[in-house]
TORRO-219460 format. One record per residue: residue in three letters; x, y, z of N, C-alpha, C, O in turn. Coordinates in pm, whole numbers, plus 50000, padded with zeros to 5 digits. Atoms other than C-alpha are relative to their C-alpha. Layout:
N
ALAXYZXYZXYZXYZ;...
This chain:
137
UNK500505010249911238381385862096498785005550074498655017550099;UNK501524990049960234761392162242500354991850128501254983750151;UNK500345005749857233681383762596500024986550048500324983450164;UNK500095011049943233241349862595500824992649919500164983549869;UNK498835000850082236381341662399500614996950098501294986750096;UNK499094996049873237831350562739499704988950102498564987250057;UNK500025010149906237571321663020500935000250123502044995350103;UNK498635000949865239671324863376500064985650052499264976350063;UNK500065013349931241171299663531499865001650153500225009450241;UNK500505001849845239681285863823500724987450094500304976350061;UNK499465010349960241851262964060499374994350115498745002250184;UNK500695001649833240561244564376500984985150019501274974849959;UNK498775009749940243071228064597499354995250150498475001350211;UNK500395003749867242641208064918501584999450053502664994350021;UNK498415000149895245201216165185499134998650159498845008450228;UNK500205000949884243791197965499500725006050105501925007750085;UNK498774998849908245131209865832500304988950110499594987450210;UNK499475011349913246891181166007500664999150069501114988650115;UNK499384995849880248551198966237499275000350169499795003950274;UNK501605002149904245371193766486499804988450028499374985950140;UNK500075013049998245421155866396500944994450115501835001750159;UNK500055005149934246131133066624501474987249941501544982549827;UNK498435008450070249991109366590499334983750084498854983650197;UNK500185010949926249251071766672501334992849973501874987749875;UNK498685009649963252221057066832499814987050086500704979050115;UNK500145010849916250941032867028498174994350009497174999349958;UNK501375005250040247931010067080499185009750101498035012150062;UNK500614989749924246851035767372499265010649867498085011949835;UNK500554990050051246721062067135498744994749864497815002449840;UNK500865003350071244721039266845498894994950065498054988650001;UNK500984998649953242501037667101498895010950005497675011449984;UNK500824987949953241501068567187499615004849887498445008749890;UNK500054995150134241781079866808498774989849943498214994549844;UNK501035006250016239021051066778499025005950058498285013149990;UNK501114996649881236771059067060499225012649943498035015349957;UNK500784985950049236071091966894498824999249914497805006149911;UNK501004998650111234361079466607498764985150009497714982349950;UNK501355009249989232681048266742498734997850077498734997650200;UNK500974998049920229121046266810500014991450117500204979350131;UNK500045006649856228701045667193499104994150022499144984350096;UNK501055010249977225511034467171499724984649923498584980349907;UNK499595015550054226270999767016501644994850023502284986249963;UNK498685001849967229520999567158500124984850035501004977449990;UNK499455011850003228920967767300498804990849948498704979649998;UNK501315004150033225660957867134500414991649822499824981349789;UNK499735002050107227450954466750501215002849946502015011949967;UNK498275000150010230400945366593499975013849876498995017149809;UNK499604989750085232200975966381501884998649968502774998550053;UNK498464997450009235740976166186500125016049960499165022349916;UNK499304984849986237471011166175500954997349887501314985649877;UNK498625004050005240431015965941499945015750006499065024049981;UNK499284984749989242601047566010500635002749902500694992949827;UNK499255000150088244731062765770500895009950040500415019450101;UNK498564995449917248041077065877500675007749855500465004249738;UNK499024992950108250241099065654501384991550028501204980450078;UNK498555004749930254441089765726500255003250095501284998850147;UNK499514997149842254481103466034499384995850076499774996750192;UNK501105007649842251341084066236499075007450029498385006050130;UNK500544988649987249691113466176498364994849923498334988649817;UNK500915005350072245951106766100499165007049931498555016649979;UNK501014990450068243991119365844498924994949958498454999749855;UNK501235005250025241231101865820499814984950056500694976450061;UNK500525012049985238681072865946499224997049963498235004249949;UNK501365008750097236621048765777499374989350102499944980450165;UNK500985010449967233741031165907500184987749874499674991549769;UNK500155002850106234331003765668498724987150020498244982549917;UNK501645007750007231000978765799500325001550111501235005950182;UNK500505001449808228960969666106499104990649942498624992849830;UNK500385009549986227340937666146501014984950010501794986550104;UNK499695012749965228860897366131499424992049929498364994949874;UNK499745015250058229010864765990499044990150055498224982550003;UNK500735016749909227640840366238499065004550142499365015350194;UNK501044997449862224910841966559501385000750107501365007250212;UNK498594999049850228550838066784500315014650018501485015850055;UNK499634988649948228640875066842498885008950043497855005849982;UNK500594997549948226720898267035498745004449880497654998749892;UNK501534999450077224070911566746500804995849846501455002249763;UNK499745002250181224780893666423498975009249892497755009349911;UNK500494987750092223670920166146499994985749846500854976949845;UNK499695003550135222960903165755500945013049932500915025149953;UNK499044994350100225680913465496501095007550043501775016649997;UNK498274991549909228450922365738501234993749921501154987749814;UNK499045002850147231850915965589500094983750024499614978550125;UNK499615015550025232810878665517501034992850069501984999550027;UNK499375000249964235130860365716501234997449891502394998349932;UNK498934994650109237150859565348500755010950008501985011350009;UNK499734983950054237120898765311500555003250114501315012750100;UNK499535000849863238070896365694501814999150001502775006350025;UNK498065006049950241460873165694500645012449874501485020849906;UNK499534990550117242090894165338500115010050050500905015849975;UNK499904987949999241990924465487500905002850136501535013350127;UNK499225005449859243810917265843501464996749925502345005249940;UNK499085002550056246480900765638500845011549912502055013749919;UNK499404985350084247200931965403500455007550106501645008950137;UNK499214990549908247100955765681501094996750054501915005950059;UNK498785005849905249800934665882501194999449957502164999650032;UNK499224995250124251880937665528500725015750102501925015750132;UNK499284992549963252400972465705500805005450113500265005850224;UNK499254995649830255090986265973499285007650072499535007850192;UNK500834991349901252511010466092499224994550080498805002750162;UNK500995002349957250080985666241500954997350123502094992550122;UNK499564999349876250540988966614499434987750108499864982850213;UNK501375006949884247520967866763499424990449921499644991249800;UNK500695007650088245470940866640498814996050117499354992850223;UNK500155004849899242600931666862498164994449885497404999949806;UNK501675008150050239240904566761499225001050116499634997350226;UNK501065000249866235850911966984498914996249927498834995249804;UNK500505002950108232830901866943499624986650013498564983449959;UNK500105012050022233050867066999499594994250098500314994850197;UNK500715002449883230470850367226500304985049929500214982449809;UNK500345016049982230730812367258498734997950024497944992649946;UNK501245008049957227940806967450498505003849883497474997049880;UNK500874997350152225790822767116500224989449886499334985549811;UNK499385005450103228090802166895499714984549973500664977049948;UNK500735010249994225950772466878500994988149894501304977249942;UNK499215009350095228070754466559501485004449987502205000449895;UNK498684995049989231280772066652500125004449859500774996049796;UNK499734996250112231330789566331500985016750051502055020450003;UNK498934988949950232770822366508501234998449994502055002049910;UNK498905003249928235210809966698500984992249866502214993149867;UNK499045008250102236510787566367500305012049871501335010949805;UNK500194991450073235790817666142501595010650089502565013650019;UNK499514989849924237850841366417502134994349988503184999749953;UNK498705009450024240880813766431500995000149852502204998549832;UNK499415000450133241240816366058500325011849963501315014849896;UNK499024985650017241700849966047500925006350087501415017650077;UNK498454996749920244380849366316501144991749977502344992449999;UNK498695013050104246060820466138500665011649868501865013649850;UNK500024991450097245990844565860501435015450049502525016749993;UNK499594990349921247450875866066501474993550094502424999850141;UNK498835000349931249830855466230501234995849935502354995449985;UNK499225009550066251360837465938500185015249909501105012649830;UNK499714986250063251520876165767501215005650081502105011050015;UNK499024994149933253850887166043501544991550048502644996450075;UNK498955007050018255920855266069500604995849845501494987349842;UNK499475001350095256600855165700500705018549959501625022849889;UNK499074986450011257750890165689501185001350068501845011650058;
């Protein structure tokens, strides 16, 4: 067998440490476990969804920015190509599918912007959505 006959094996493992992470038991704590990662300087300037991701214990190992912007002029800076109020109730509705969700909260929503009430009817449908997920479970 010559030299390059020969090949080692090379393994590469990920062993996060999540002993450092942060347990969300309550909507207090999916607060604060928010606050960390959202920009302060558009805090109240532009809408942003978060999702967390929890192991079985509440334990978090990760957060996703998953957009920033809006739908309709009814919120403080409407952004083009923010998510849809479809991809919205769809995605509100799934999460609520699970026992881990602690909190639910919609912001964001200016009337006096909301010239054709498209927010506010947009916002309604995805709490129709969210509420009819937790009374059918």
């Amino acid at each position: 067998m010559t030299q390059t006959d020969t090949i080692s094996e090379i393994e590469l493992v990920y062993k996060p440490s999540i002993s450092n992470k942060p347990i969300i038991s309550s909507p207090l704590d999916a607060y604060n476990v928010f606050m960390d990662f959202y920009p302060k300087e558009t805090l109240h300037l532009q809408e942003h969804f978060f999702v967390a991701y929890l192991n079985r214990f509440n334990r978090v190992l990760g957060v996703l920015h998953l957009s920033s912007g809006g739908i309709s002029k009814g919120t403080g800076t409407p952004v083009p190509n923010g998510i849809t109020e479809k991809e919205a109730g769809n995605l509100v509705a799934r999460l609520m599918e699970s026992p881990k969700v602690c909190c639910f909260e919609m912001v964001e929503i200016n009337p006096t912007l909301d010239k054709e009430n498209l927010m506010a009817e947009n916002a309604f449908e995805i709490l129709v959505r969210a509420t009819n997920q937790l009374i059918n479970d």
